[in-house]
Structures are given as structure tokens and as C-alpha cells.
C-alpha positions in Angstrom: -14.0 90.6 -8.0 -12.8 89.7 -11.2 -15.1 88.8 -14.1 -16.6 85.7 -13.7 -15.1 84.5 -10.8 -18.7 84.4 -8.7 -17.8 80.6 -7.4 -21.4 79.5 -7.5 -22.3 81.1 -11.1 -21.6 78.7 -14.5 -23.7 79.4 -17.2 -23.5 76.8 -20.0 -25.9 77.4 -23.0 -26.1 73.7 -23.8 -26.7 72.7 -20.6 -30.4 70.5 -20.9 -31.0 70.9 -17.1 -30.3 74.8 -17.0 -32.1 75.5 -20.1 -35.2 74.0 -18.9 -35.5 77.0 -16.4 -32.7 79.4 -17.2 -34.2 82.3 -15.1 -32.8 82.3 -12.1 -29.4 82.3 -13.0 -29.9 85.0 -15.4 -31.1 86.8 -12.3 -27.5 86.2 -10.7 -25.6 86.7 -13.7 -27.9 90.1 -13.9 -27.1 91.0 -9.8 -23.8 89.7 -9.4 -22.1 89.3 -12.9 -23.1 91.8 -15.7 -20.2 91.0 -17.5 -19.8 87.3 -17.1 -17.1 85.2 -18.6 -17.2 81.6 -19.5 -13.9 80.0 -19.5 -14.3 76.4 -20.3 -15.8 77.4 -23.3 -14.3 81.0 -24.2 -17.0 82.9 -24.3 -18.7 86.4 -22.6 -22.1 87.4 -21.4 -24.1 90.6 -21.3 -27.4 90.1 -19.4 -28.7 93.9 -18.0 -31.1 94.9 -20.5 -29.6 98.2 -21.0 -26.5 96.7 -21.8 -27.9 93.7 -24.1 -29.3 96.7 -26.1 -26.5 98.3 -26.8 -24.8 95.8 -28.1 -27.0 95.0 -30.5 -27.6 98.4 -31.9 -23.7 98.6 -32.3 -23.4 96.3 -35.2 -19.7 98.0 -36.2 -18.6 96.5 -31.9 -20.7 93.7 -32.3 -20.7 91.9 -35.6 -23.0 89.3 -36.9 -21.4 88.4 -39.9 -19.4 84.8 -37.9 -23.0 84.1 -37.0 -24.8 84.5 -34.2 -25.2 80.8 -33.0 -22.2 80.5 -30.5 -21.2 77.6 -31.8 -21.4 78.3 -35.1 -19.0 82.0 -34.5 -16.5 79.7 -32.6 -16.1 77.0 -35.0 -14.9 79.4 -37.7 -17.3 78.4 -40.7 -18.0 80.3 -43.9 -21.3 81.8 -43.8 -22.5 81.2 -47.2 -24.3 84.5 -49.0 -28.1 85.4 -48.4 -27.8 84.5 -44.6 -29.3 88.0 -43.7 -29.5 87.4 -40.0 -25.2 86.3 -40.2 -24.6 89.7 -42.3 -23.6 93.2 -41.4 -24.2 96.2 -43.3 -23.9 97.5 -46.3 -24.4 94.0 -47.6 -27.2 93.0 -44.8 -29.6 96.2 -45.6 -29.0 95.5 -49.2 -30.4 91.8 -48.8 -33.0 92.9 -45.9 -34.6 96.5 -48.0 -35.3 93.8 -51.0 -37.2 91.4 -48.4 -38.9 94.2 -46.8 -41.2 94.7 -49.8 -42.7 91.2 -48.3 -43.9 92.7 -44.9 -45.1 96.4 -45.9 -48.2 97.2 -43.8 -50.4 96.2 -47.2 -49.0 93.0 -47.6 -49.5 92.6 -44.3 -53.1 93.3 -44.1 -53.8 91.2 -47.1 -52.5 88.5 -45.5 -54.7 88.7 -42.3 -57.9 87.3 -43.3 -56.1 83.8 -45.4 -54.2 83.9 -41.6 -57.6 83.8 -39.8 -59.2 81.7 -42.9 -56.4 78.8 -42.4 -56.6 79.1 -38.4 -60.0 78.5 -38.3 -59.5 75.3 -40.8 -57.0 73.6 -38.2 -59.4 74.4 -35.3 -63.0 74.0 -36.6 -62.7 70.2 -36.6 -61.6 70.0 -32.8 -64.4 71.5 -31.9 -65.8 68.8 -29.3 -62.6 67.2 -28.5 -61.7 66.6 -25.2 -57.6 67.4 -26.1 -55.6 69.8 -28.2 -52.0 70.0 -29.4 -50.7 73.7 -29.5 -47.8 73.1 -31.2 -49.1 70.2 -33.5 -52.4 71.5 -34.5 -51.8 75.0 -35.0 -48.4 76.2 -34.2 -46.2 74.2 -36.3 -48.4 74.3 -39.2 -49.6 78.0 -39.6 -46.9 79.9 -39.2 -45.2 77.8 -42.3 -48.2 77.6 -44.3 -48.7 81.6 -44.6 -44.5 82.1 -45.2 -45.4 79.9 -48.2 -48.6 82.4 -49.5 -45.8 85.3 -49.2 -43.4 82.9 -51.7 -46.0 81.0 -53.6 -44.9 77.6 -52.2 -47.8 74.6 -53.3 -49.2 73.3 -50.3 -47.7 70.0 -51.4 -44.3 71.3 -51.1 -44.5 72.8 -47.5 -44.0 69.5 -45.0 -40.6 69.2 -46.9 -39.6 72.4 -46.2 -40.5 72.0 -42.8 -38.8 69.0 -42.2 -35.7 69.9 -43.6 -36.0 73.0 -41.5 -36.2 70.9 -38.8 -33.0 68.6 -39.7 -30.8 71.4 -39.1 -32.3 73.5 -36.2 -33.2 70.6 -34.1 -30.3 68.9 -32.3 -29.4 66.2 -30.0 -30.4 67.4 -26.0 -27.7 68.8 -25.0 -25.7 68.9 -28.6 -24.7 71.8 -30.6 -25.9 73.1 -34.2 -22.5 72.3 -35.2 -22.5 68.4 -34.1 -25.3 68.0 -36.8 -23.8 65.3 -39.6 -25.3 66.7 -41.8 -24.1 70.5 -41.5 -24.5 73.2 -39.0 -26.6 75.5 -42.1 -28.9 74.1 -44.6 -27.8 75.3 -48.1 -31.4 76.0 -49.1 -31.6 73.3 -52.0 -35.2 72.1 -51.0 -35.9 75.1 -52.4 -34.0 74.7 -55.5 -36.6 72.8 -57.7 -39.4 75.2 -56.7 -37.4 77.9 -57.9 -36.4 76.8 -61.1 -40.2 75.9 -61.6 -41.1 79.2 -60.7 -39.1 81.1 -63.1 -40.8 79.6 -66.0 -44.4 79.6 -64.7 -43.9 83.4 -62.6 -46.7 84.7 -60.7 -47.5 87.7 -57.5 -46.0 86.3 -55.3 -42.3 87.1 -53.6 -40.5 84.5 -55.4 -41.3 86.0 -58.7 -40.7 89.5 -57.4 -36.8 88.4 -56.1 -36.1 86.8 -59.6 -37.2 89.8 -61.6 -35.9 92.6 -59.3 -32.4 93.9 -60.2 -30.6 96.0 -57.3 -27.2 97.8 -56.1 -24.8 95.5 -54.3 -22.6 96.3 -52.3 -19.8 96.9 -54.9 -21.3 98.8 -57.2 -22.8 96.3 -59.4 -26.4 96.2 -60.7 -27.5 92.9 -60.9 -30.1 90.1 -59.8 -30.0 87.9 -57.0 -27.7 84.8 -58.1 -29.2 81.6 -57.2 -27.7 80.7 -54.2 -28.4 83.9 -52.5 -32.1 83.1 -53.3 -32.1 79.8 -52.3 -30.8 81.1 -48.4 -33.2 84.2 -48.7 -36.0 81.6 -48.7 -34.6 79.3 -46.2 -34.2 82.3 -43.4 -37.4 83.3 -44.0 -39.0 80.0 -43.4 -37.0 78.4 -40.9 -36.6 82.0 -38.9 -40.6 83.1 -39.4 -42.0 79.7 -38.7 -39.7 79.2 -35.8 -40.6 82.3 -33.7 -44.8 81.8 -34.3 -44.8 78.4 -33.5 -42.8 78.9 -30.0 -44.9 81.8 -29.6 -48.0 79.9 -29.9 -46.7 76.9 -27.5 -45.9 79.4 -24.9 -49.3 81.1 -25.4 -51.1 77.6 -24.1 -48.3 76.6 -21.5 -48.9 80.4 -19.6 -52.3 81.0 -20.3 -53.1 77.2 -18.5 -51.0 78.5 -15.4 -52.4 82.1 -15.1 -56.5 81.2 -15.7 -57.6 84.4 -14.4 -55.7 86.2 -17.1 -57.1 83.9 -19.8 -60.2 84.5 -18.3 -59.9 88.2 -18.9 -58.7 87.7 -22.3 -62.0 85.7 -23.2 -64.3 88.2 -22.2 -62.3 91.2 -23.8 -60.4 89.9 -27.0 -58.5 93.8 -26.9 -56.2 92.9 -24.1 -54.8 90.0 -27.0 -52.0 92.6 -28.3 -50.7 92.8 -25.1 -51.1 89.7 -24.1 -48.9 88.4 -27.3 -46.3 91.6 -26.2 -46.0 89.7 -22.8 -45.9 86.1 -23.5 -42.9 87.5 -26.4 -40.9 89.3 -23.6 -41.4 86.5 -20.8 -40.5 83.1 -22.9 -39.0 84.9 -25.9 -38.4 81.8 -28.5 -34.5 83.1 -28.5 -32.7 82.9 -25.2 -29.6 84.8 -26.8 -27.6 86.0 -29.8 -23.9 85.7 -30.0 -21.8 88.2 -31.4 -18.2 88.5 -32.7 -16.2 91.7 -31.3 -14.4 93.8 -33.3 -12.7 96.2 -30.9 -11.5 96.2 -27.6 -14.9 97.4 -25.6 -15.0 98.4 -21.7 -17.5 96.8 -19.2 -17.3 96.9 -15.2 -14.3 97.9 -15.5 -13.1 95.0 -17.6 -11.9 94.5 -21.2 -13.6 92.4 -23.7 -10.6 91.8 -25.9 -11.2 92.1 -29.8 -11.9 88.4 -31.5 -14.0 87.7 -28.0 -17.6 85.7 -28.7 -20.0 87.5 -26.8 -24.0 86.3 -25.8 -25.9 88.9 -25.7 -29.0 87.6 -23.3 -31.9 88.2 -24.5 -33.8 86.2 -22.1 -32.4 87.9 -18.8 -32.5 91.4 -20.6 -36.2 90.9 -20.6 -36.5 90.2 -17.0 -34.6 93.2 -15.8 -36.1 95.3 -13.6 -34.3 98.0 -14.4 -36.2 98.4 -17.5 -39.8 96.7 -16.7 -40.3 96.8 -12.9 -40.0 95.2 -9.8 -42.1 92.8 -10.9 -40.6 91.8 -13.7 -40.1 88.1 -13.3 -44.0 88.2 -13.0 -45.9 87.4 -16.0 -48.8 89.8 -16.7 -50.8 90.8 -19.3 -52.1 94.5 -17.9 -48.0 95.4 -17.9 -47.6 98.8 -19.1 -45.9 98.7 -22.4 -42.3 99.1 -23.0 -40.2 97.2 -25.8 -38.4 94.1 -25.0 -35.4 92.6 -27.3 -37.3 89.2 -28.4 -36.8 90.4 -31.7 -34.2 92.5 -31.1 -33.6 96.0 -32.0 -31.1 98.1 -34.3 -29.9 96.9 -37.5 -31.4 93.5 -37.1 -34.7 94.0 -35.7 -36.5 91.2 -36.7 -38.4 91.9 -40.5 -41.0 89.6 -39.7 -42.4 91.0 -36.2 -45.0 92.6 -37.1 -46.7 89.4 -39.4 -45.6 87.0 -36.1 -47.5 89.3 -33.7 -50.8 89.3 -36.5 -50.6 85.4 -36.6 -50.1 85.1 -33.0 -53.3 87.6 -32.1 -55.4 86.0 -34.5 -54.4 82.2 -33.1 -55.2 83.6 -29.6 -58.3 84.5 -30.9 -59.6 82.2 -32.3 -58.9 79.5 -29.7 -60.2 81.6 -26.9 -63.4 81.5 -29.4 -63.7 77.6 -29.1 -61.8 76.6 -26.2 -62.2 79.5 -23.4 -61.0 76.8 -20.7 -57.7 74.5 -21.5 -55.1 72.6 -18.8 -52.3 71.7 -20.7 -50.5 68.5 -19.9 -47.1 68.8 -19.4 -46.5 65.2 -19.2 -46.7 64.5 -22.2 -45.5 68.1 -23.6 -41.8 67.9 -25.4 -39.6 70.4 -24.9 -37.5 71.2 -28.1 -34.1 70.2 -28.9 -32.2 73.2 -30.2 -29.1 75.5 -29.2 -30.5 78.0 -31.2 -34.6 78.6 -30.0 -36.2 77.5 -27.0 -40.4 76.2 -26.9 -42.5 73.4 -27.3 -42.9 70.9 -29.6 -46.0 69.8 -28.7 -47.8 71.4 -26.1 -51.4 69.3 -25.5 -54.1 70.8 -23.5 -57.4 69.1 -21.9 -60.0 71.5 -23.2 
């Protein structure tokens, strides 16, 4: 049969409905059309997770550098400089090796107990409330709060960089990143007074560091970071880092409430928490997929995707093959045997941040297990998020 003419199979990414519970057709798509083509709106799909990998290993196939939004790649747009997650090598490892100084195993650990310190700020006062907002009163507001200890962003200055995060992730149900008035990217002038404040008053903190540091680009040149490459460093690295810990943390209370003998094991021994946070990742990853443009002719099922072709690679239905993680892997459990998933993908572009998102999602885990060992969440009143480009809660409220 050829590809994508399964009558009864349409996947639409900005479909409301579908998105609400995209996993059973990703099971079809995965059984019946590994290489599925979408021709109303021009684009292909990879969902096997063996194939999903691939792809994005093979950055020089598979480029990110159109962006990797699908509506963004097909419309064509410039990608302004600093984007790291819309670059491609050289000029992506460039941009990510002078980042990674921000997530080094020390930095890391240093951040741990201001992570737990602010955690148990936002929950202390709850305790003896009869409700609690996942998203609200944690997960929207850590996650931002300890990107702006790695910058050096005043407290005063982080709900303004969250809500212009928000202005241009967030859509319409049902709309695309690119029917936003206001622009499909942000270009990372919230930041722009902060940083001209910060380089005359520097201090140890990541801003300071990207100012002063002088590097190789990719043509040779030794130079510093020019302002606008800055000012998109630090919007990625708020809007992406925030993004992933605060779906993380919705899902946490929406699949712990549904599996209460799993949370139950999880209060009495907090050292299944790791892999509970490795299962919640792989079984609602915060990212259904990641578009990518294709630079050669490649070979699938005996098909051709043609060069220029936008291609989703499914990160969702990759994580629920059973290929890769069992025959019981549309079950979610938190004794499953390790093996890596692709919520924060893999290869070139393996998320920078992961390990700090798993440390704040552990230690929010934690400490709500600590205080509330028993929660219900109420999901009608719970709002699903409006975005093309992650997929959670934003606000996920529990009886407790």
C-alpha cells in the first residue's frame, strides 16, 4: 500500500480533539504506517522508535536549522541567530559548548539545595489546605525561578519573562505558532534591559560569564557574543527549561492521582523517585514531536522522502513502541526496567538542560510526597495547554 493511503489514518498535529489523546493513533501510525504522509498539509511522519532515533542523530539528513516547529519549517521564516535548538552544527556546538558551562555536574549540585530551599517555600504554606494547583503553585513557578539563579535574573524581573514566554508559545486551540500577531519567535528584548544593566554591575552568574567570554565561530573569527545572539541564548534557555519542568511536574500529579498504588510506593521509599521522573518523561513527554527539514533524498518502506520534505519525527509514539520498551509499553509504570526514551532527544541536540529538569522534578516529587502523600486531582477544572509546540497542564489542581 502506498504511503499514507491507510483510509482510516489522518494525523493532524493541530487537531484539539486528537491531541487531547494522541495515543492510539500513534499506535496505528506505528502498526500500519511507519512512514506516514500527510497530504493536506505536506508533510511526513516517523513514529517507530528505532526509526525516530535515527533521524535525529542524523542532523546532516535531518536538519534543524528551518526550525523544528512544523509550522514554523513550512512557512519559510528566518531563524534569527542564538536559536540553538533551530541550528545545525558547526554553528550549533559552538553556541551549545559555551551554554554547557551552565549545567556542568558542579553547577548542577550547587543548584540542588536553592531548588529544594525554593520548593519547600511554595509548599510550606499549603500545608493544611484541602486543594493544590500543580502547575500554579509549583510547576510554573520553579522551574523559571532557578533558570533565573543560573543568569542572575532579580526576582522582580521573572513574571515578565514568563509572560512573555508565554505570549509566543501559547496559541489559540487549535492555531499554529505562526498565526500569533505578534510573531511566531520572540526576539528576546525582555531581556534586553537586564542585560545592558548587567554589564555594568557584572557578577557569578551566566550572564556575566556570556558577556566576558570570547570564542571561535564558525568562520574563524574570535569574538564575543553580539547582542542579539545573547538576547535568544537567554530566551531558549528560559522558555525551553521552564517549559519541560513545569509539564513534567503537571503530569507527575495527573498520573500519580490515577495509579495510587504506585504513589503509594513512592511515599514509603522516596528511591524509586528517579525512575519514577524517567517514566512520567517517557509516557507524557512535554514534546509530542520535532520537525525536521531533509536534505537528501532518504529511503523508508520502500518509499522516498524527496529532499525539501518536512518531516515529524514522533516523539510521543517512539516512546510507546514496543519494540524498544516492551509489550507493555502503553502501560505506565514506575518499576520499568530502564532504557532511554527520546523526551529529550538524543544526538546532536540532546537536550543541555536534562539533567537540571530531572534534579528539579525529583526534588518536587519529593517534597510533595512529604506533605501531601494522598492527592485526587480534579480534572474538571484542570486546563489543558494551548500550544503546537508542548503538550501538559496549565493548571493541574488536586484535593489533598
Amino acid at each position: 500500500m502506498p504511503v499514507g493511503e491507510v483510509s482510516d489514518i489522518y494525523y493532524d498535529p493541530w487537531d484539539v480533539e486528537l491531541n487531547a489523546d494522541p495515543y492510539p493513533m500513534f499506535q496505528r501510525l506505528r502498526d500500519d504506517a511507519p512512514l506516514y504522509y500527510n497530504e493536506p498539509h505536506d508533510f511526513y511522519a516517523l513514529s517507530r522508535f528505532d526509526d525516530v532515533n535515527r533521524a535525529l542523530i542524523d542532523h546532516e539528513t535531518f536538519s534543524s536549522a528551518k526550525g523544528v516547529v512544523l509550522e514554523i519549517l513550512k512557512s519559510g521564516m528566518e531563524i534569527p541567530p542564538g536559536v540553538l535548538i533551530f541550528e545545525d552544527p558547526p554553528i550549533h556546538d559552538i553556541h551549545r559548548n559555551l551554554l554547557s558551562r551552565a549545567f556542568t555536574p558542579r553547577m548542577i549540585n550547587g543548584l540542588e539545595p536553592k531548588v529544594r530551599e525554593f520548593t519547600v517555600r511554595c509548599l510550606d504554606p499549603l500545608v493544611g489546605s484541602t486543594r493544590f494547583d500543580f502547575v500554579k503553585q509549583l510547576g510554573a513557578i520553579m522551574p523559571l525561578r532557578v533558570v533565573s539563579m543560573l543568569f542572575g535574573i532579580p526576582e522582580h524581573f521573572q513574571h515578565r519573562v514568563q509572560q512573555d514566554g508565554d505570549r509566543f508559545v501559547r496559541t489559540e486551540r487549535g492555531q499554529r505558532m505562526t498565526d500569533n500577531p505578534d510573531g511566531a519567535l520572540t526576539d528576546g528584548q525582555i531581556f534586553a534591559e537586564f542585560i545592558d544593566w548587567r554589564a555594568d554591575h557584572p557578577a557569578e552568574d551566566l550572564t556575566t560569564e556570556l558577556l566576558e567570554t570570547e570564542f571561535e565561530d564558525e568562520t574563524g573569527e574570535r569574538r564575543r557574543l553580539r547582542r542579539e545572539e545573547l538576547l535568544m541564548f537567554m530566551n531558549v534557555v528560559a522558555v525551553a527549561g521552564a517549559e519541560t519542568t513545569t509539564r513534567l511536574i503537571g503530569w507527575s500529579g495527573k498520573l500519580l492521582s490515577e495509579h495510587p498504588e504506585q504513589r503509594r510506593r513512592l511515599v514509603e521509599d522516596h528511591a524509586l523517585i528517579p525512575a519514577a521522573i524517567e517514566e512520567i518523561l517517557r509516557y507524557e513527554p512535554p514534546a509530542l514531536q520535532a520537525a525536521r527539514y531533509v536534505t537528501r533524498d532518504v529511503e523508508y518502506y520502500g518509499h522516498t522522502v524527496p529532499k525539501g520534505s518536512a518531516i515529524l519525527t514522533l516523539i510521543g509514539a517512539a516512546n510507546r513502541d514496543a519494540e524498544r520498551f516492551g509489550p507493555e509499553a502503553e502501560t505506565f509504570d514506575i518499576g520499568r526496567a530502564r532504557r532511554q526514551h527520546l523526551t529529550f532527544g538524543v544526538g546532536a541536540h540532546y537536550c543541555l538542560g536534562n539533567a537540571l529538569a530531572r534534579v528539579e522534578g525529583r526534588i518536587a516529587l519529593e517534597e510533595i510526597l512529604i506533605r501531601f502523600p494522598d492527592w485526587e486531582v480534579d480534572l474538571d477544572d484542570a486546563v489543558f495547554s494551548s500550544s503546537s509546540a508542548v503538550r501538559g497542564w496549565d493548571s493541574m489542581p488536586a484535593r489533598i
